[in-house]
C-alpha positions as CSV (number, residue, x, y, z in Angstrom):
1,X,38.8,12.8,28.2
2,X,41.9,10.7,29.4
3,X,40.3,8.0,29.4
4,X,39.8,8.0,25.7
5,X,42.9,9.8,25.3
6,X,44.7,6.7,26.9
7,X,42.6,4.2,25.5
8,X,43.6,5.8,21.9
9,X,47.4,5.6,22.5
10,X,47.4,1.8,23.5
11,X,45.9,1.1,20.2
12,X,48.4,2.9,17.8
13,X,47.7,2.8,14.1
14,X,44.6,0.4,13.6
15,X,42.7,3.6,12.7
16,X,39.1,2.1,12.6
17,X,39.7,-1.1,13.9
18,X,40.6,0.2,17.4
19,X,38.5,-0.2,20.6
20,X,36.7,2.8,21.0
21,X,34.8,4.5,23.9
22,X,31.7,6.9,23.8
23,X,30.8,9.4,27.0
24,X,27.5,10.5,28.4
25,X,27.3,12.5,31.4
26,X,24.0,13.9,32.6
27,X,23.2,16.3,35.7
28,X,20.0,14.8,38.1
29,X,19.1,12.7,40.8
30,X,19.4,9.1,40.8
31,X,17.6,6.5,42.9
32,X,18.3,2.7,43.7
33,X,15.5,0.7,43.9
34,X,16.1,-3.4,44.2
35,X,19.6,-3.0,43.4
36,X,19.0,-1.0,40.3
37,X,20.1,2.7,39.4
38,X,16.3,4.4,37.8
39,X,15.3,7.9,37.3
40,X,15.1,10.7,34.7
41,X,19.1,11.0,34.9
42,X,19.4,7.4,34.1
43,X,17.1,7.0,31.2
44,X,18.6,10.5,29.4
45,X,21.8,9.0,29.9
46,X,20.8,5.7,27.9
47,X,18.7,7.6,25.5
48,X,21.8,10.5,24.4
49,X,23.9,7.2,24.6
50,X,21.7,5.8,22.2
51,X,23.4,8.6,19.5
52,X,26.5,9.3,20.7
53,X,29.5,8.3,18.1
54,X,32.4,6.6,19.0
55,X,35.3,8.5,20.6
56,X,32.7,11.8,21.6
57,X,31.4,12.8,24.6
58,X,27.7,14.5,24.5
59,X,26.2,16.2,27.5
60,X,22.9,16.9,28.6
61,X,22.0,20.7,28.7
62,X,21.8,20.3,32.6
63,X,25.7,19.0,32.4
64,X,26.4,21.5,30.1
65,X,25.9,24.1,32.4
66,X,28.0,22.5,35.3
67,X,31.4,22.4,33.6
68,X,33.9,25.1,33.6
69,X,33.7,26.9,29.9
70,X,36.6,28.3,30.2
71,X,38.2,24.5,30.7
72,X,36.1,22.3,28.9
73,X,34.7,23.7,25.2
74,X,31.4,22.4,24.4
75,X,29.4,23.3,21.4
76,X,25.7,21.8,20.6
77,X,25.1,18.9,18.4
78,X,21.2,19.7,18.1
79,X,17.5,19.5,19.8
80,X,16.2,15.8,19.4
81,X,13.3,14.2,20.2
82,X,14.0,11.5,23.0
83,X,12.1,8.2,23.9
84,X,10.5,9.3,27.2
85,X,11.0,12.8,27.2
86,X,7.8,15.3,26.2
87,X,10.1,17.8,24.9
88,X,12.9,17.7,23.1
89,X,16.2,17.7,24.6
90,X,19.4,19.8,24.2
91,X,22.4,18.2,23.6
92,X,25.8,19.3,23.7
93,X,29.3,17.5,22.7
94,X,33.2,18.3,24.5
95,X,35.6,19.9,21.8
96,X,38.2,18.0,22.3
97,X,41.2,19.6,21.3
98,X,43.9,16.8,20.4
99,X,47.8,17.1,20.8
100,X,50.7,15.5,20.0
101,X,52.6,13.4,23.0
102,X,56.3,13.1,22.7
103,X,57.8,10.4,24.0
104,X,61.6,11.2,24.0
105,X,64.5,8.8,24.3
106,X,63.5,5.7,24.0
107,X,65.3,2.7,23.2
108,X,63.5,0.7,20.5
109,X,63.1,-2.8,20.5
110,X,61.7,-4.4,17.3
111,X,61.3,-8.0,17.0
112,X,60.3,-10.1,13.9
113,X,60.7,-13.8,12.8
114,X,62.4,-14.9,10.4
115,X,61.1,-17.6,7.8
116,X,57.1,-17.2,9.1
117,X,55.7,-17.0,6.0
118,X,56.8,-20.4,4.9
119,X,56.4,-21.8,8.5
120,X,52.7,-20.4,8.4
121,X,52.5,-22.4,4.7
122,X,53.9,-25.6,5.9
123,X,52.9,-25.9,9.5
124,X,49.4,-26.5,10.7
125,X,47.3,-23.8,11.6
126,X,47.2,-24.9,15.5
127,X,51.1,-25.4,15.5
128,X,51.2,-21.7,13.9
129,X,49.0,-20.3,16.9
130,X,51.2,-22.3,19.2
131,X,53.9,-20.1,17.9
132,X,52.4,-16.7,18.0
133,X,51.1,-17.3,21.6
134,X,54.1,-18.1,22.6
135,X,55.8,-14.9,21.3
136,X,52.8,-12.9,23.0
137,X,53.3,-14.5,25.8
138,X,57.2,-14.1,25.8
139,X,57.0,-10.7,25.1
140,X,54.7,-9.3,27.3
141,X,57.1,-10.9,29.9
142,X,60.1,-9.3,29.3
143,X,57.7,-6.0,29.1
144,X,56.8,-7.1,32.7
145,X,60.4,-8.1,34.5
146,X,62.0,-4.9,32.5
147,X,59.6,-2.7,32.5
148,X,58.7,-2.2,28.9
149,X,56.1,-1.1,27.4
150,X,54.5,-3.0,24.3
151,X,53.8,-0.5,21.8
152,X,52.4,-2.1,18.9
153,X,52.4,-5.4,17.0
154,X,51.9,-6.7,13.4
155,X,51.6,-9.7,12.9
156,X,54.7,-11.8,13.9
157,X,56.2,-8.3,14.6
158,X,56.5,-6.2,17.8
159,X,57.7,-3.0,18.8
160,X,58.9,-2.6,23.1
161,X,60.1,0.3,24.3
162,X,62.0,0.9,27.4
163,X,63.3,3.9,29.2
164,X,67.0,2.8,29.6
165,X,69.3,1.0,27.7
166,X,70.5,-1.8,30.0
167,X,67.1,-2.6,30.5
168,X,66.5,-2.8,26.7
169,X,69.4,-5.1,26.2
170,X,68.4,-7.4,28.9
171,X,64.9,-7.9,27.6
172,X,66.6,-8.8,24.0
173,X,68.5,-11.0,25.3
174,X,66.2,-12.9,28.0
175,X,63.5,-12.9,24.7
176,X,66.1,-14.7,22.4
177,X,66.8,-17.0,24.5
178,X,63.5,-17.5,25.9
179,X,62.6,-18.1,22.0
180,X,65.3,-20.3,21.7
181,X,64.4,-22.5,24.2
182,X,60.7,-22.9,23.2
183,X,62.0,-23.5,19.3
184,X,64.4,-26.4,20.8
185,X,61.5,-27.3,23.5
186,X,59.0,-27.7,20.8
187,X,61.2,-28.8,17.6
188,X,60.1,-25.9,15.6
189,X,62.2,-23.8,13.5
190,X,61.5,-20.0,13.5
191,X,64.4,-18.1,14.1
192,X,63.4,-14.4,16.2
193,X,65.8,-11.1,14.7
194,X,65.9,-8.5,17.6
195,X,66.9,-4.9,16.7
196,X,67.0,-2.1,19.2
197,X,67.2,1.7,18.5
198,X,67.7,4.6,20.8
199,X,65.4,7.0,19.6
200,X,61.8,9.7,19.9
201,X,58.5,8.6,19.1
202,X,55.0,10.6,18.4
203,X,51.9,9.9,19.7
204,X,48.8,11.8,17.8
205,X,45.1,10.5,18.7
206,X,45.6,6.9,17.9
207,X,48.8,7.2,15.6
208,X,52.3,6.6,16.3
209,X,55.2,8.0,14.2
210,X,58.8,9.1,14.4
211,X,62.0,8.5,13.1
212,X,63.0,6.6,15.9
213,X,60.0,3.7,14.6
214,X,61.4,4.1,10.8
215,X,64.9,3.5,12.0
216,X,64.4,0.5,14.2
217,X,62.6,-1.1,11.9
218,X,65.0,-0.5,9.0
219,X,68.2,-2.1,11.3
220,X,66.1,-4.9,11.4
221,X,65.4,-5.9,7.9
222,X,68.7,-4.1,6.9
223,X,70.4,-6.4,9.7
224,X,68.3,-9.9,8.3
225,X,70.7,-10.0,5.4
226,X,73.9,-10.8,6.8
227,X,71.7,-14.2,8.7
228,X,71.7,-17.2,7.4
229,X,67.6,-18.4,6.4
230,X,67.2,-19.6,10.1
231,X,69.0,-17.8,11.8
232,X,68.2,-14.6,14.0
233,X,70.3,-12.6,16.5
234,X,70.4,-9.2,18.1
235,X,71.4,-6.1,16.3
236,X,72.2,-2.6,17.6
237,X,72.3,1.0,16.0
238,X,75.0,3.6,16.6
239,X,72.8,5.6,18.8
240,X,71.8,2.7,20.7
241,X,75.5,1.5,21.5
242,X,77.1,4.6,22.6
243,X,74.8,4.6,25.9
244,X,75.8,1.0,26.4
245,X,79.2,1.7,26.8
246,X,81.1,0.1,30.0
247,X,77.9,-2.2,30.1
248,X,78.6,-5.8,29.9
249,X,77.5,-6.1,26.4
250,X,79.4,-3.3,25.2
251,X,82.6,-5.8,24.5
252,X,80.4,-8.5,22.8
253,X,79.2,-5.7,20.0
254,X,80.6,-6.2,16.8
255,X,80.1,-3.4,13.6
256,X,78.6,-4.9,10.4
257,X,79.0,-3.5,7.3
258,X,75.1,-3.0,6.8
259,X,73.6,0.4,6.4
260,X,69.8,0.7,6.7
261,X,67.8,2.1,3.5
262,X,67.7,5.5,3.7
263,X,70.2,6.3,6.8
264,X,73.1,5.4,5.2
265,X,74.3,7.3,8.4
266,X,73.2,4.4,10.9
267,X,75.7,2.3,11.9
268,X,74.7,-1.5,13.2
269,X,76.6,-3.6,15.5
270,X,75.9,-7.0,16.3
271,X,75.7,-8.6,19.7
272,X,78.3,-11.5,20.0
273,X,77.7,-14.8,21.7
274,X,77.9,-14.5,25.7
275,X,81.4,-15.1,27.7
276,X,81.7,-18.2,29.9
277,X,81.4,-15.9,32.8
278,X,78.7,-13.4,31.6
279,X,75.1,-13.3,33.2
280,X,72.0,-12.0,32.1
281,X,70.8,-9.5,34.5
């Protein structure tokens, strides 16, 4: 049941199109002969396999009876007739009973390019997945030396978390400057807007919601219209500022006056160009 649980939450929001995983578990002997696993156990596992949707897990009867009722609900599915089997066999499915994770206090970082759609029109299509395996590549990298965690991407887009904000700063920096120097490195023109959000995000099944998501994105496309066409910098909400203060970015942030749709009560800064003697962490 974790397994699918966590397998669910690193896929949020493709619905269908997710990877999926079904569970068998049967109760019997099993017995390795030339390096294969053979018996009854083994082909009742491949045969309940056989009809076993996505994202369940069916039991045999046998299984059934070895797990804890009072942890595990299970219900039956129905008697079926099984390849191999004389009679027909039981089979029994795990309620699962889904809930909602809450993942509180989270600093938001949401990345998009600016200018792809007419760089995917006028580019090649092998220059174009230069690009986007570059920003995969860049991405997951700052996820690694800042311990983020990539929550979801669309398209040109992504959406990092991190569980602190100097952390979260760091990676948008070390990111736009990374992207910088692979624009310059390559000649290409595709400017990256970075905006970051303090803020708590849902988890349901394979789902992910919140505020926190809507507001993130909404600094960054409210945030794109004080940039010039190819240009991209790094924004920062309200929330998002006040635990930066005394940090060495908290001089170089400078208020716009650029409300998001719908939270007119947002306020944006923007991060300023670095001082002579400033480091990147």
């Amino acid at each position: 049941m974790a397994m699918q649980e966590e397998l669910r939450l690193a896929q949020p929001n493709k619905g269908d199109n997710r990877l999926a995983m079904r569970v068998v578990i049967t109760l019997g002997d099993v017995l390795h002969e030339e390096g294969a696993l053979v018996g009854d156990a083994v082909v009742l596992t491949t045969r309940i396999e056989a009809i076993t949707p996505p994202d369940e897990i069916y039991l045999s009867s046998a299984a059934r009876l070895a797990v804890n009722q009072a942890e595990v609900r299970t219900a039956l599915i129905d008697t079926v007739p099984l390849k191999g089997f004389t009679e027909p066999v039981s089979v029994y499915r795990v309620e699962q009973t889904h809930h909602t994770h809450v993942i509180e206090d989270q600093y938001i970082v949401f990345t998009d390019l600016r200018t792809f759609t007419r760089f995917v029109e006028t580019s090649p299509m092998t220059t174009v997945e230069k690009l986007l395996d570059a920003l995969l590549e860049l991405t997951r990298g700052v996820c690694r030396e800042f311990d983020g965690v990539m929550r979801f991407t669309t398209g040109d887009a992504y959406c990092v978390t991190f569980g602190d904000a100097t952390l979260a700063m760091a990676a948008a920096e070390r990111l736009s400057e990374s992207w910088g120097a692979f624009l310059h490195e390559e000649k290409l023109s595709c400017a990256i807007n970075v905006a970051v959000h303090r803020g708590t995000l849902y988890a349901f099944r394979s789902y992910l919601y919140g505020k926190g998501l809507n507001v993130a994105s909404r600094v960054e496309s409210a945030s794109a219209t004080v940039l010039a066409p190819n240009e991209g910098s790094i924004f920062v909400s309200g929330e998002a500022r006040r635990h930066l203060a005394g940090t060495r970015w908290d001089a170089r942030l400078d208020l716009i006056d650029v409300r998001p749709r719908g939270h007119a009560e947002v306020e944006i800064y923007r991060l300023g160009e670095k001082g002579p003697n400033s480091t990147c962490p």
